[in-house]
VEXFITI-369233 format. One line per 3 residues: number of its first residue (from 0); their letters; for each residue x, y, z of N, C-alpha, C, O, CB. Coordinates in Angstrom, 2 decimals. Glycine has a CB too. Example, Ala and Ser with C-alpha at 12.3 -4.5 7.8 and 13.67 -1.06 7.14 Angstrom:
2
0 = AS = 13.19 -5.69 7.80 12.30 -4.50 7.80 13.20 -3.30 7.80 14.24 -3.32 8.46 11.31 -4.47 9.05 ~ 12.85 -2.25 7.08 13.67 -1.06 7.14 12.90 0.03 7.87 13.41 1.14 8.04 14.08 -0.60 5.72
END
This chain:
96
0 = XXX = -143.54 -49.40 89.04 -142.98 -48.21 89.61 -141.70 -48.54 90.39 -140.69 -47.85 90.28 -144.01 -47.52 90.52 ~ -141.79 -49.86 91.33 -140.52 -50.08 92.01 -139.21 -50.46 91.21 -138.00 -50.48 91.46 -140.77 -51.12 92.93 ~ -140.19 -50.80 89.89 -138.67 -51.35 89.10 -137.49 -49.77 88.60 -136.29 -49.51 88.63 -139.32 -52.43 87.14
3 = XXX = -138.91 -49.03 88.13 -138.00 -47.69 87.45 -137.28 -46.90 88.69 -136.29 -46.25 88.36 -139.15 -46.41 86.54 ~ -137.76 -46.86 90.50 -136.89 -46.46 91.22 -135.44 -47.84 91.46 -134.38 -47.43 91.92 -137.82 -45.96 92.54 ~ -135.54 -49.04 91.20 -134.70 -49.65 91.72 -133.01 -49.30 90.64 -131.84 -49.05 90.96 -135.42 -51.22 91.83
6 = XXX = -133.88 -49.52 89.06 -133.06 -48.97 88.12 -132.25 -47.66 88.72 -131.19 -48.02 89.24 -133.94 -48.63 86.89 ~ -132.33 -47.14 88.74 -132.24 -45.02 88.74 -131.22 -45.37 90.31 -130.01 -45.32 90.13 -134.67 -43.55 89.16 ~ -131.64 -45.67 91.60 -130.94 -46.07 92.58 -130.11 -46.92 92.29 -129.01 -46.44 92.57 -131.53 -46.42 93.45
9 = XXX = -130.00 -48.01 91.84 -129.05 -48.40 91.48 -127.53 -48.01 90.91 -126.40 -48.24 91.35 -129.55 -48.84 91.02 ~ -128.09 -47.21 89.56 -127.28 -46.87 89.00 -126.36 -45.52 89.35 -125.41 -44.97 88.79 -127.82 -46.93 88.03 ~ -127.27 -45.21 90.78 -126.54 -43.30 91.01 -125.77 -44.09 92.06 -124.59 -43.79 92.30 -127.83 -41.44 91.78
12 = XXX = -126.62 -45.49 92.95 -124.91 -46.06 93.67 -123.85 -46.55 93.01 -122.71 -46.38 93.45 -124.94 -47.23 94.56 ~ -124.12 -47.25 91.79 -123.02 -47.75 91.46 -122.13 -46.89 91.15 -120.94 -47.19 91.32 -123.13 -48.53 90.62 ~ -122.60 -45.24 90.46 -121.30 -44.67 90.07 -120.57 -43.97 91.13 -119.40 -43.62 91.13 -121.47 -43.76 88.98
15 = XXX = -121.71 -43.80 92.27 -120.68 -42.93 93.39 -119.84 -44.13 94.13 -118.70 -43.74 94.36 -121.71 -41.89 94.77 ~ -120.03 -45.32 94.51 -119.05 -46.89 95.23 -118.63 -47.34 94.05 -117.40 -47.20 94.04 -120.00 -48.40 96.15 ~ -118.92 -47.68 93.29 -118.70 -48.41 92.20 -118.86 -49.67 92.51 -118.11 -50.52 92.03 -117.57 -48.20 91.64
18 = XXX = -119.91 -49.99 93.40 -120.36 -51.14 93.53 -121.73 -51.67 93.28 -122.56 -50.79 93.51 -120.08 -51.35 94.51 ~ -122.27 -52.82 92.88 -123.68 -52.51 92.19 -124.64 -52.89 93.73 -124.07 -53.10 94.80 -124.08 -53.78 90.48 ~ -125.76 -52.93 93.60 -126.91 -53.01 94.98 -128.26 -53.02 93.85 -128.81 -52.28 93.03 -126.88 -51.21 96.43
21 = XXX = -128.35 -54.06 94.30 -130.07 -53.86 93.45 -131.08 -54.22 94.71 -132.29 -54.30 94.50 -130.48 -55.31 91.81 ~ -130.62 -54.40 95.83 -132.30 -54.62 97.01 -132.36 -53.11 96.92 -131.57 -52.17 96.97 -132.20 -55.43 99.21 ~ -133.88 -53.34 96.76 -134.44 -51.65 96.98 -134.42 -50.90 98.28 -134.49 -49.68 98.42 -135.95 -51.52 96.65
24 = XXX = -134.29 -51.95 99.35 -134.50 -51.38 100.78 -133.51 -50.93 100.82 -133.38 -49.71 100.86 -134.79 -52.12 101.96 ~ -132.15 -52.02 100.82 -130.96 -51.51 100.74 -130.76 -50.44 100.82 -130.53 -49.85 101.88 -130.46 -51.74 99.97 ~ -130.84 -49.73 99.24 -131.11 -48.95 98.42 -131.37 -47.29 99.18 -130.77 -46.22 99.14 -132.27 -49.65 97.70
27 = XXX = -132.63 -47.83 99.86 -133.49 -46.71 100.28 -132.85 -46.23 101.98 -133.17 -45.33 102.75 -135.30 -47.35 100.26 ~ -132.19 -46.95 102.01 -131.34 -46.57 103.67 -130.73 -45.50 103.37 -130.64 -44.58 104.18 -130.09 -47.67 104.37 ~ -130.01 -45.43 101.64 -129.35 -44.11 101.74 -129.97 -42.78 101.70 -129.80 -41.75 102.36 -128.53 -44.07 100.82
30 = XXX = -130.97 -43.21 100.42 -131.54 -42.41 99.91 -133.16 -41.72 100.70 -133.80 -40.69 100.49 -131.57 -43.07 98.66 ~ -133.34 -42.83 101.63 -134.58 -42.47 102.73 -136.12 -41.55 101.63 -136.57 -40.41 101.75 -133.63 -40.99 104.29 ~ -136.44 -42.53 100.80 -137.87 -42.05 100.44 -139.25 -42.81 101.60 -140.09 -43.60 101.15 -138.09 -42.62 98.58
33 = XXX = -139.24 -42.63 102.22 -140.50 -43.21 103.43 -141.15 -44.09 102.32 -141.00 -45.31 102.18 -141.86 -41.79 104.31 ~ -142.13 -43.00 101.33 -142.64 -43.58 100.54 -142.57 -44.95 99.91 -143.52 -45.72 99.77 -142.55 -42.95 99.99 ~ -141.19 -45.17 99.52 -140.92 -46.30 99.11 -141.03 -47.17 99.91 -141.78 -48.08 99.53 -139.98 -46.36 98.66
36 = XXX = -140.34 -47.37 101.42 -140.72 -48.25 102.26 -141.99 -48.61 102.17 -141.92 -49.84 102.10 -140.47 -47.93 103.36 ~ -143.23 -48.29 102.13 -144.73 -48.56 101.96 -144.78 -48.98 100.30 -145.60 -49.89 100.19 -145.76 -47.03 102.40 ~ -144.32 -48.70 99.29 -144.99 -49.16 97.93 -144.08 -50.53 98.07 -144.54 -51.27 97.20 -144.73 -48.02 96.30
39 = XXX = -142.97 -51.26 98.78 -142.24 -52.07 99.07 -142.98 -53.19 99.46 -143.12 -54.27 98.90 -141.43 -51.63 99.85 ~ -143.53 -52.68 100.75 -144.64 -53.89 101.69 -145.53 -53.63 100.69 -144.92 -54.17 99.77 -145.34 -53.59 103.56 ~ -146.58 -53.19 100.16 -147.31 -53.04 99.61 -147.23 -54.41 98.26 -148.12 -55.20 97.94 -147.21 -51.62 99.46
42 = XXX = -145.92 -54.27 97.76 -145.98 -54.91 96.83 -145.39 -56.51 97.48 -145.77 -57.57 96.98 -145.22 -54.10 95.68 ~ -144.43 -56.45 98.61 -144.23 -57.80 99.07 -145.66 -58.53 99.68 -145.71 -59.71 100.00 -143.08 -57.71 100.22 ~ -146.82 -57.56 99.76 -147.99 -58.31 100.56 -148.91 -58.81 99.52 -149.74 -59.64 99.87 -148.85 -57.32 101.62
45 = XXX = -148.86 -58.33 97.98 -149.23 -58.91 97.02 -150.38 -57.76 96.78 -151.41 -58.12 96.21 -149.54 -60.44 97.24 ~ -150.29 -56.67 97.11 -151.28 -55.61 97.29 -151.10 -54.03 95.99 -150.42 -53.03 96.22 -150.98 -55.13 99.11 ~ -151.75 -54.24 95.01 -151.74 -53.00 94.33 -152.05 -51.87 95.16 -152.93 -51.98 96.00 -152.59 -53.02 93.27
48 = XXX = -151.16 -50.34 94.95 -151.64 -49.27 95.47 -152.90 -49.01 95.32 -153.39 -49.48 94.29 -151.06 -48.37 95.13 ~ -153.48 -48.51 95.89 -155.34 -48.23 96.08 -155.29 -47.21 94.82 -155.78 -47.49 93.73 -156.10 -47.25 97.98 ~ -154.53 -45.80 95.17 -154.63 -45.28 94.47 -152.56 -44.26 94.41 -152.02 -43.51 95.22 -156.20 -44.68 94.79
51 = XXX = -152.14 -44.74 93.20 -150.53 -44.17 92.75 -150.86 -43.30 92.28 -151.62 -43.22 91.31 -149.51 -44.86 91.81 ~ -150.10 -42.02 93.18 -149.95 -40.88 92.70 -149.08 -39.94 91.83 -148.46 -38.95 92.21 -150.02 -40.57 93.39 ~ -149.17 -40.62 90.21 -148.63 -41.02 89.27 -147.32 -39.68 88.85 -146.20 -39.96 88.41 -149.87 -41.38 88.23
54 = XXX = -147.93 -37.94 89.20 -146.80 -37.09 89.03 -146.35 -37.08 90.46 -145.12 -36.97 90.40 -147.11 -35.63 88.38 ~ -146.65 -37.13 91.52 -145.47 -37.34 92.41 -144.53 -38.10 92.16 -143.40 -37.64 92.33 -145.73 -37.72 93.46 ~ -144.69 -39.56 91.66 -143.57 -40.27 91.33 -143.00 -40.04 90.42 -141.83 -40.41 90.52 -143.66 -41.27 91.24
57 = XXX = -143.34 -39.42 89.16 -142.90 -38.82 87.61 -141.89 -37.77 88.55 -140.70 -38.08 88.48 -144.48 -37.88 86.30 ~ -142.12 -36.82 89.26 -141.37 -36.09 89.36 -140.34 -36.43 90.56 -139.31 -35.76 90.60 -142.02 -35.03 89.36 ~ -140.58 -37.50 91.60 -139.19 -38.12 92.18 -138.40 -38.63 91.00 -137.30 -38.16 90.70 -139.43 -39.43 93.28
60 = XXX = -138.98 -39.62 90.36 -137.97 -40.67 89.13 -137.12 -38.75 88.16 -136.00 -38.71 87.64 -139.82 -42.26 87.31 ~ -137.77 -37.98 88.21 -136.99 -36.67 87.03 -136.10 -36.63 88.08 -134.94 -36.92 87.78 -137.87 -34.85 86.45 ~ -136.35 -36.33 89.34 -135.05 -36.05 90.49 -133.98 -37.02 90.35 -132.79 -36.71 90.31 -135.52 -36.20 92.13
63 = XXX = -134.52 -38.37 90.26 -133.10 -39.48 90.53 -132.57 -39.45 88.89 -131.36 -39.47 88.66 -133.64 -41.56 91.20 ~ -133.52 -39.41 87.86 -132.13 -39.26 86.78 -131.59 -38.61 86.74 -130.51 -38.87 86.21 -132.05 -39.21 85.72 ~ -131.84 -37.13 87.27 -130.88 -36.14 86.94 -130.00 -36.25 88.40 -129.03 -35.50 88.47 -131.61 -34.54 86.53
66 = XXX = -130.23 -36.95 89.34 -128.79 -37.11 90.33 -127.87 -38.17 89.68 -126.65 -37.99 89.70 -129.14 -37.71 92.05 ~ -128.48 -39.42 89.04 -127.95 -40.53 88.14 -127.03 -39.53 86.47 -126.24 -40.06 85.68 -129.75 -41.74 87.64 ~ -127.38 -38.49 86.44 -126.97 -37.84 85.03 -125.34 -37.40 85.80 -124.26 -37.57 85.24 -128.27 -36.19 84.33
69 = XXX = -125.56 -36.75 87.39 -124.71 -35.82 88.16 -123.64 -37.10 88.40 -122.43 -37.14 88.15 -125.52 -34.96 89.68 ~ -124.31 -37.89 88.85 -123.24 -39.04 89.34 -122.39 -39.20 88.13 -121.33 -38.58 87.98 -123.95 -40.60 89.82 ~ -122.81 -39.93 87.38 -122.12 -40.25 85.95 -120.99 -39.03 85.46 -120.06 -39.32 84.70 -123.44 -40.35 84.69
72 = XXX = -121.14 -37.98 85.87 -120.46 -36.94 85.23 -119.24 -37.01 86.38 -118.05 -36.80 86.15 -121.41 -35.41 85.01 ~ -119.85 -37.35 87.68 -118.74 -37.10 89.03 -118.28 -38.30 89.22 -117.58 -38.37 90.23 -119.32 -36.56 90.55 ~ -118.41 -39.45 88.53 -117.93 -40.62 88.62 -116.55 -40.68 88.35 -115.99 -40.16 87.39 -118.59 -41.41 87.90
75 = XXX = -115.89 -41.56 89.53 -114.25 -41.36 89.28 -114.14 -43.07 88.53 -113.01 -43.29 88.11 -113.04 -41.01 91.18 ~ -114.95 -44.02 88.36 -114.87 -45.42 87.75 -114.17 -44.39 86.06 -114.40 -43.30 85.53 -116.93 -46.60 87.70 ~ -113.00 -45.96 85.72 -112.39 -45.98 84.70 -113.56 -46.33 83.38 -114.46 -47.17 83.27 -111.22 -46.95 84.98
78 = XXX = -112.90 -44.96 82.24 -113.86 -45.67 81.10 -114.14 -46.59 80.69 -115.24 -46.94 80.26 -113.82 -45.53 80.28 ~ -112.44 -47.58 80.79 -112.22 -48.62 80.01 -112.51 -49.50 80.65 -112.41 -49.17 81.83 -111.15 -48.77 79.50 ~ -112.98 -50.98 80.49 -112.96 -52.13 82.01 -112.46 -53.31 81.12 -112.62 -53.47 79.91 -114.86 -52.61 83.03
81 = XXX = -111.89 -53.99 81.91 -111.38 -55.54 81.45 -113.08 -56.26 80.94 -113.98 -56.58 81.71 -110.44 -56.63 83.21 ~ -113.08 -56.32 79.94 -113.95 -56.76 79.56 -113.68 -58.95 79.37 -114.51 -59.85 79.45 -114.15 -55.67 78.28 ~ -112.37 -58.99 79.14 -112.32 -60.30 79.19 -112.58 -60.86 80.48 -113.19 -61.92 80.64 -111.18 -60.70 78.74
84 = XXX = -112.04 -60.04 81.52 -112.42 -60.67 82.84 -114.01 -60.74 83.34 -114.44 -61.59 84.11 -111.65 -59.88 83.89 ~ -114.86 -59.56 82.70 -116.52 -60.03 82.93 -116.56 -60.92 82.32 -116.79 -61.88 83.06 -117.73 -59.21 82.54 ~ -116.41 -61.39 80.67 -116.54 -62.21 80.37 -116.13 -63.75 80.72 -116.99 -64.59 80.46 -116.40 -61.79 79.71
87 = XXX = -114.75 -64.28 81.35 -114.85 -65.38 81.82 -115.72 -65.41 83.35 -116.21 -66.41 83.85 -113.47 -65.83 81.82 ~ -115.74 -64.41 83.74 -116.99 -64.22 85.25 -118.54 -65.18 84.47 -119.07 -66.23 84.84 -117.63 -61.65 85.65 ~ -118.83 -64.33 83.39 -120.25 -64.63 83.38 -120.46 -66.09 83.12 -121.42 -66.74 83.53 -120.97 -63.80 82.34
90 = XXX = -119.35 -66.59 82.31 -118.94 -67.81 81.49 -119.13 -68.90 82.82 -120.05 -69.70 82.98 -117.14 -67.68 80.71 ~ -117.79 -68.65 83.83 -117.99 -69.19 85.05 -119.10 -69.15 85.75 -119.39 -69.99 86.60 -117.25 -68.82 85.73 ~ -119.88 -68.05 85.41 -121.16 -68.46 86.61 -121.89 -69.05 86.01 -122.41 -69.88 86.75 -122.05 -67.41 87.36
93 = XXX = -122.39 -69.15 84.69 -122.83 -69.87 83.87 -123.19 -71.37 83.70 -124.17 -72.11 83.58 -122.24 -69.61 83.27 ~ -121.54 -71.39 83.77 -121.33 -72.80 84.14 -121.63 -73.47 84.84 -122.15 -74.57 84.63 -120.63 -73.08 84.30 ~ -121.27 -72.76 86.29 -121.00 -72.83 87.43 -122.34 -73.63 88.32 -122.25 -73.80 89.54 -120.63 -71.40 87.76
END
């Protein structure tokens, strides 16, 4: 479950900064789901939910794609990107 909110947050920050963030807490400072703070510890304490309340979260995750659908549409990032420059990045870290 934390992975499909980290995805979806992720991707509605990157298009509004255009910068990427994958810590979920991070994450959740903007977006403030309480909830998540607890399925967070929960999962850093090595602890399955007792019991996940499987359409509450179905229907937060429908909320963040369709703010992730809104972003993408209001996104001012360029279509095009230097793609040679990720590529010697990844090459270099690679290496590196």
């Amino acid at each position: 479950m934390l992975y499909a909110y980290r995805v979806l947050m992720t991707g509605i920050h990157l298009m509004q900064t255009g910068e990427v963030e994958a810590n979920l807490r991070r994450l959740n400072e903007h977006f403030g789901f309480g909830f998540l703070n607890d399925l967070v510890a929960q999962k850093t304490a090595e602890q399955a939910p007792a019991d996940l309340d499987w359409e509450f979260h179905a229907g937060w995750l429908a909320e963040l794609e369709g703010q992730l659908d809104r972003a993408y549409e209001e996104s001012e990032l360029p279509e095009d990107r230097d793609r040679e420059a990720v590529n010697e990045l990844l090459v270099r870290l690679r290496l590196g």
